[in-house]
N, C-alpha and C positions, 0 to 999 in steps of 0.2 A: 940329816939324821931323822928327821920328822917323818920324813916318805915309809920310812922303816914299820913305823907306829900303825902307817895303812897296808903294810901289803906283808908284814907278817900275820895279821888274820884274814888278810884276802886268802893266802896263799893254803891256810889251813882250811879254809871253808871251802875252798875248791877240791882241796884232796880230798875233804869226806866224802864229797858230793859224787866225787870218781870213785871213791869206796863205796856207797851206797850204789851206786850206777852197778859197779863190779858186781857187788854181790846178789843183788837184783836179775840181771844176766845169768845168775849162775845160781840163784832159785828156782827160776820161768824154764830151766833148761834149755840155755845157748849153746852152751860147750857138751851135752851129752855126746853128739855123732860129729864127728870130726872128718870121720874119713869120706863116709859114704859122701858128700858132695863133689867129694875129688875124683870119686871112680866113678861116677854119674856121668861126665862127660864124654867116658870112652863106653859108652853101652848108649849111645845116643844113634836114634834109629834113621837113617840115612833115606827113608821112603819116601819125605816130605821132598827130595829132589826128584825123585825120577816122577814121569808124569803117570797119574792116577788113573784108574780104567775110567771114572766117572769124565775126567777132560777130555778122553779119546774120543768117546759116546758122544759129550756134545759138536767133539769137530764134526764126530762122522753124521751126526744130524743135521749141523748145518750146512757141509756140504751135500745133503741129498737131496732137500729145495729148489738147490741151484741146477743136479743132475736131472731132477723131474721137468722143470720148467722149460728143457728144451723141446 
């Protein structure tokens, strides 16, 4: 019966603290846009796979060295 005495005001100092947490979050503007992060990921630009003109440029540099040198 004594543990009671400790962890019913544990228990309430913890809630505030998630109350305060909460409403903090929801001052700072956490939950304003909700969605836009979910459609974000189907408008995501697929270019960083294909190879860049600027990687072609250096292959075809480095093989011209090779083609001169003969």
């Amino acid at each position: 019966m004594d543990i009671i005495y400790a962890l019913v005001p544990l228990s309430i100092l913890l809630i505030g603290i998630a109350v305060l947490v909460f409403f903090w979050a929801v001052k700072s503007g956490q939950f304003e846009d909700l969605e836009s992060p979910a459609h974000r990921i189907l408008f995501d630009d697929d270019d960083d796979l294909k190879p860049s003109a600027r990687s072609e440029e250096a292959r075809d540099s480095d093989s011209e060295p090779s083609a001169n040198s003969k």
